[in-house]
N, C-alpha and C positions, 0 to 999 in steps of 0.2 A: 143635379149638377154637383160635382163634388170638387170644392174650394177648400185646400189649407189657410183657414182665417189664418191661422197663429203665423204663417208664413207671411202672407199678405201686410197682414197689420202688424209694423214695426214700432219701436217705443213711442215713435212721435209722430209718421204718420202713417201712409197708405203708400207700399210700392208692390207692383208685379209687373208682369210678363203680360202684353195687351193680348186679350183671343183666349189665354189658358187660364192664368190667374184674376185678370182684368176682362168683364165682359160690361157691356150695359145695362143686365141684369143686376150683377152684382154691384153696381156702380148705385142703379134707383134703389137695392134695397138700405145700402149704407146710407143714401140720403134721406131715407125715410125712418132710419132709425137717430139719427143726427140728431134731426126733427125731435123726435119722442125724447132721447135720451136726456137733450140741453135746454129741453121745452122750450121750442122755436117755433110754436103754432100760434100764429097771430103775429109773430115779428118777422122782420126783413131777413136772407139770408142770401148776401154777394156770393156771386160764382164768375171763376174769371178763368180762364184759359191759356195755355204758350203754344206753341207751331208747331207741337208733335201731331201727325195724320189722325191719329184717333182720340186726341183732345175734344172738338167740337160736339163729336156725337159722345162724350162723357158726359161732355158737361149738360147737354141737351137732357141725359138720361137723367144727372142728376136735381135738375129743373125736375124734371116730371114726378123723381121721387117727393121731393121738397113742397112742390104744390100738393100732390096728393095727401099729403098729412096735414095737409094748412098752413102751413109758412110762403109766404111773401119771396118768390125768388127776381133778384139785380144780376141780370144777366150784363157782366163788364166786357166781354167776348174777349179778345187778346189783350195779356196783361203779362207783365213780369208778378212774379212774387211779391212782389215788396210794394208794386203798385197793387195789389189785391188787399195786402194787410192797409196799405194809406186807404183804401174806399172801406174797409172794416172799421177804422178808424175813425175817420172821418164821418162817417154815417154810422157807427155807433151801432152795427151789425154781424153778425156772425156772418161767417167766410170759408169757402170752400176755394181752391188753387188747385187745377188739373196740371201736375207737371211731376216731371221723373227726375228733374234737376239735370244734374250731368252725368245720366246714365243713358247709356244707348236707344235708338228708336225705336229696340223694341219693346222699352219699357215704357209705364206709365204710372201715375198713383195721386194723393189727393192728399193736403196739408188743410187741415180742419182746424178754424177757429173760432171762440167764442168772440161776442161782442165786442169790439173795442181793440182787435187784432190780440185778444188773450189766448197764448196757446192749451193745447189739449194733448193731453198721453197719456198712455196705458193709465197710471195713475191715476187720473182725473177727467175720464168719460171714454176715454179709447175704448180700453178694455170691454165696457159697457156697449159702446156703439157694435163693437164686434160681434159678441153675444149674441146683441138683437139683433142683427143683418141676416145673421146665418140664421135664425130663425124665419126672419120674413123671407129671405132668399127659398127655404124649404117649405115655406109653407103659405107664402104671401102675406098682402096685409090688405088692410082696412082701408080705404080713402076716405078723409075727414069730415063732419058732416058739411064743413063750411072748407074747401079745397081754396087756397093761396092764389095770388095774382102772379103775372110774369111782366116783367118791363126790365127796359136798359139802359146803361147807364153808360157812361165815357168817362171816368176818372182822369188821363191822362192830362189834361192840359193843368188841372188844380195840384195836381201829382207833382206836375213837373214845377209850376210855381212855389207850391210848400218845399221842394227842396232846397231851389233857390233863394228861399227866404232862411233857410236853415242856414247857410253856407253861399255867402255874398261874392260870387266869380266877378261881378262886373268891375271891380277895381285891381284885377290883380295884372301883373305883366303877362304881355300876350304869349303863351305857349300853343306849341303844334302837337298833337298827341294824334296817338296812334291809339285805334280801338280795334279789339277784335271780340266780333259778337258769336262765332260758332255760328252764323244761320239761327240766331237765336233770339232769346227775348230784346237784351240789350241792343240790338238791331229796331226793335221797337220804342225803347228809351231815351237812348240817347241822342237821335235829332231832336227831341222833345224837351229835352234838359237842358242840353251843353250844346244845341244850334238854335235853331230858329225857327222848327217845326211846328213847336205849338201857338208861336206868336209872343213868344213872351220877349224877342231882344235878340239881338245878337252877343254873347261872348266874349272878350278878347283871346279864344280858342279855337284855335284851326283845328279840326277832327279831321282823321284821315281812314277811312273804312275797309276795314277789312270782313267781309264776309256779313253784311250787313239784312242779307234777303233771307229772310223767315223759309224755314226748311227743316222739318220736322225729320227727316231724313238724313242728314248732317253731311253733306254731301263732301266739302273740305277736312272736317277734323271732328272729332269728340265732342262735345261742348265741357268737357273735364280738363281743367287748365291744370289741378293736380297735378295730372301727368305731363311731364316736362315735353314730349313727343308733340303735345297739342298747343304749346307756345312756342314751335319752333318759328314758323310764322312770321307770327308778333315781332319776335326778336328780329326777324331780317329785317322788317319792315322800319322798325325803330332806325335801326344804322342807317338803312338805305336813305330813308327820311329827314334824319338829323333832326328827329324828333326830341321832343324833351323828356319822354316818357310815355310807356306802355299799357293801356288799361285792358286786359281782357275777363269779358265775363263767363259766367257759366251759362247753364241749360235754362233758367229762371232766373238769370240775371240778379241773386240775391247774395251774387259772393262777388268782388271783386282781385284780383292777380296783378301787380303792378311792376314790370318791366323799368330798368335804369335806360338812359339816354347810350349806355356800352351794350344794351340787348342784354342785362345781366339781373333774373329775378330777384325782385327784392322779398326778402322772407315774410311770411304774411303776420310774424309775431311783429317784424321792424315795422309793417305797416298798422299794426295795434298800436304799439307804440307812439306812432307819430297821431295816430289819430286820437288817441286817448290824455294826449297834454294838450290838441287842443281841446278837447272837452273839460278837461280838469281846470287848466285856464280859464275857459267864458263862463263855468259854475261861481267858481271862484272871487270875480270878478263881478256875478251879481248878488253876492255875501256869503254862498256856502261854503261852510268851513269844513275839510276833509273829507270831499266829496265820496262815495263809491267808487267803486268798478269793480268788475269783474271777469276772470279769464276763464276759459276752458283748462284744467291743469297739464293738457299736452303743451301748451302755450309756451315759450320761451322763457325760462328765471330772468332774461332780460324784460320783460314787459312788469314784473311785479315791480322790479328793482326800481324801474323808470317811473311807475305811479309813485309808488311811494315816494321819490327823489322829489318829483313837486305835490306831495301834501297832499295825497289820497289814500282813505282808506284803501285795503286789496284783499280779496278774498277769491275763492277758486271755486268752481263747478262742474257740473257734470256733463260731459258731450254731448249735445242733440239743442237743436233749437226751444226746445219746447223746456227742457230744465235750465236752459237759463235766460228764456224769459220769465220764468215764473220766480228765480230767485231773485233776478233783477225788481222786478213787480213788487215782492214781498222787501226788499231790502232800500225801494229807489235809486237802485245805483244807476249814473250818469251814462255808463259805457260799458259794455261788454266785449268779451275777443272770446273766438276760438280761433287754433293754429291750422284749420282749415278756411279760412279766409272769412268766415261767418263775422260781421263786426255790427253791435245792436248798440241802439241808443236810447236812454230811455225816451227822449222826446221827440218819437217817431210810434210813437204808443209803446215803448222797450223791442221793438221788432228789427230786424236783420234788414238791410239796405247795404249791397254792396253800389250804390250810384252814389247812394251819399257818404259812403268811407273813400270812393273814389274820389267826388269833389273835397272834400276836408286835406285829401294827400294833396292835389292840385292846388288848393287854395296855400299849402303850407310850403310851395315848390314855389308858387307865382306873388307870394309876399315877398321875396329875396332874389340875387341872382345865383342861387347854390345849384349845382346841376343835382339833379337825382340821386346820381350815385354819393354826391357830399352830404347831400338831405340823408339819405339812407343811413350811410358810414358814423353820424352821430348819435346814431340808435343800435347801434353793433348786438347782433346775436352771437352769443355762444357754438358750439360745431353740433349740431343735431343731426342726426340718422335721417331726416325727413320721415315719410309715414311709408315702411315698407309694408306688402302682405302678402300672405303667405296659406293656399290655402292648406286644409288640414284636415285628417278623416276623422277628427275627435276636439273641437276646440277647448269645453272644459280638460281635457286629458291632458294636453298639451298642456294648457297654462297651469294646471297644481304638478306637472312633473316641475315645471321652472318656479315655480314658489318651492318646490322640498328639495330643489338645489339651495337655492339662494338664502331659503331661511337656515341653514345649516352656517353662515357667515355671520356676520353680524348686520347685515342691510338691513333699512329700514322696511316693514311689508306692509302693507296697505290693501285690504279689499273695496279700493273708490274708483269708480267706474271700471270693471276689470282687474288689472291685477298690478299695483303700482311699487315698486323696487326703487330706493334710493340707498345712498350712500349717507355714514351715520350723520358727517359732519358736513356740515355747510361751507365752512370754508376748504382750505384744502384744493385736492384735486377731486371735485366734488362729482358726482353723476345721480341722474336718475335713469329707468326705463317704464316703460306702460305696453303692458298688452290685454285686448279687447278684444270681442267678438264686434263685427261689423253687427248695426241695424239694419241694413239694408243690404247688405253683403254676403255671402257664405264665406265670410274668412276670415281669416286672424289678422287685425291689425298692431304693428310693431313702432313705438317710436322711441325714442332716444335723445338722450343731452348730456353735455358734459362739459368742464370749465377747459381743458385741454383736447387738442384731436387725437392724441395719442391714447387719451382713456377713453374718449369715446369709442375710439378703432378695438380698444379690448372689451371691453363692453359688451359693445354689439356682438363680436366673436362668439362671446360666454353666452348669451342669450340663443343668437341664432344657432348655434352648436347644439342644443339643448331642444330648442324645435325640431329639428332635422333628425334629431338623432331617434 
């Protein structure tokens, strides 16, 4: 069988194409190598699944891998991401997540963690895990002399409790929200959370559903809220409703997109923002002084600006879930943001939860009578490019022709994550840009910020000109 591992295996996790790069084969032998590489023989290893067709019989395969080496596999069967890392957590077990996030049905792939929801990448055992796969893939392996048990588990109802104990809805004013799940996991969360599905209470929040039935096929839209195409939706639904605001999630439910009561997206750095004072507040508040956080440096200059304003240290990171839990980890910072909606906490084990960035917005909407859009409007972003891409028959080629433009000026150049171009002076009419190769993508990713729309508009010009050309 011939698999491009290097293709397959991205920085931080496991994505292909199900049938060509994604088989069951290669699914048992990466869990047998998980096995060996994290030495997980003799301990538990959670495996949990979303509604894409060919999830079940992954996850089934990668049981089989899992036991055959001797690790203990917790079959959680339907699960968002983030309820996968709370049963890693919580049980104190390595974790496997079959999900392609919000990439089409015909993908699939595997977010791999150590104990305790610690992530893992190339750096720190991927690369390893990959190695050995393709070996066992080519040549088989061993089954342990003492082979692993299999049993199941249901996370969700403690899942849904631990959030609400993070983030207290029951006293806030009653708001009506609109959700829109893609046919996707958040279809599986959110009665469980924010109703009454698991038993825990009613709310004082009317949920209104959109697209809520598990459909691994995506029958309505994308489960990629990124793309403005796939909250058109959401947005009527809001108006039509007279809703207070918009929650839509992705493919794993591990990001959330938050909609104004005018159907008007609020920027995912504004919704860092908001969530990140109150965290810096309740640290604060039980004596830590200058707490953390930390951004993805695509993030908005409005989001440092705003930690720092109330008394947070601020440091910046590298895109991909896996590098900034580990610098979270390493530093205890309180919050993390990327400007892909990814929003991490450390006391969630440092792990991404867009349910719980979603209630922290809720809870900061239904403390006051501000509508959304007043909530939003006092966290004001700068005019950013959003994330354009572009693809390209040479990505390094591309990006050092636009570094041996730009270093010819005086802008600042940076090789941190990809290729980062800013303007010398901070004040001013100031800019930056960033271009990167997708991890999961074949293509060049473009984004952009600037303190005026009118340098951003030349900006972007000079950049995209330079691609294209």
């Amino acid at each position: 069988m011939s698999i491009n591992w290097n293709s397959i295996v991205k920085a931080y996790d496991v994505r292909g194409l199900v049938g060509i790069d994604l088989t069951a084969e290669v699914v048992e032998a990466i869990a047998a190598a998980f096995v060996d590489v994290i030495g997980l023989a003799g301990h538990n290893v959670v495996i949990g699944h979303d509604m894409r067709v060919s999830s079940p019989e992954f996850a089934a395969a990668f049981c089989a891998g899992v036991t055959a080496r001797g690790a203990n596999a917790i079959m959680l069967g339907l699960c968002s991401t983030d309820e996968c890392y709370f049963a890693s957590g919580q049980l104190n077990s390595a974790s496997a997540m079959f999900t392609a996030s919000h990439n089409s049905s015909a993908y699939n792939g595997i977010k791999l963690s150590r104990a305790g929801a610690r992530a893992i990448s190339l750096e720190t055992g991927l690369a390893d895990i990959r190695e050995l796969a393709a070996e066992y893939l080519e040549h088989g392996f061993e089954a342990a002399q003492s082979p692993g048990t299999t049993s199941s588990h249901s996370p969700l109802r403690d899942y849904a409790n631990f959030l609400r104990q993070m983030v207290d809805l029951s006293n806030i004013r009653p708001l009506r929200v609109v959700v829109d799940a893609a046919n996707s996991m958040g279809g599986h969360t959110t009665p469980a959370v924010l109703a009454n599905a698991a038993g825990l209470g009613q709310l004082p929040i009317e949920i209104i559903e959109l697209y809520f039935e598990l459909d691994g096929t995506f029958p309505n839209h994308d489960p990629n809220p990124l793309d403005a195409k796939n909250l058109v939706d959401l947005q009527a639904a809001v108006v039509l409703h007279q809703a207070d605001l918009g929650i839509a999630f992705d493919g794993d439910a591990d990001r959330c997109f938050v909609v104004d009561e005018l159907g008007q997206l609020v920027s995912p750095s504004t919704i860092a923002a908001i969530v990140a004072v109150r965290e810096i507040e309740r640290v604060k508040a039980i004596g830590e002084n200058e707490p953390k956080v930390l951004y993805g440096h695509l993030t908005s200059r409005r989001f440092a600006e705003t930690a720092l304003a109330h008394g947070a240290q601020v440091d910046r990171t590298r895109v991909g879930h896996s590098f900034i839990k580990t610098q979270m980890a390493q530093t205890n910072a309180v919050f993390g943001a990327e400007h892909s909606a990814h929003y991490y906490f450390r006391d969630f084990w440092f792990a991404d939860s867009g349910m719980l960035a979603a209630m922290h917005v809720m809870k900061a909407l239904g403390s006051n009578n501000q509508t959304m859009s007043a909530l939003a409007a006092s966290y004001p972003s700068f005019p950013s490019s959003g994330e354009i891409n572009r693809v390209v028959q040479d990505v390094k080629a591309v990006i050092a022709r636009v570094e041996s433009v730009f270093a010819q000026g005086d802008a600042v150049i940076e090789a941190f994550d990809g290729l980062t171009v800013s303007s010398t002076s901070a004040s001013g009419d100031w800019w930056w840009f960033n271009l990167r190769s997708s991890n999961t993508e074949p293509v060049l990713r473009f984004n952009a910020e600037a303190q005026s729309q009118a340098m951003l508009k030349q900006i972007m010009g000079d950049v995209l000109a330079v691609i294209q050309s």
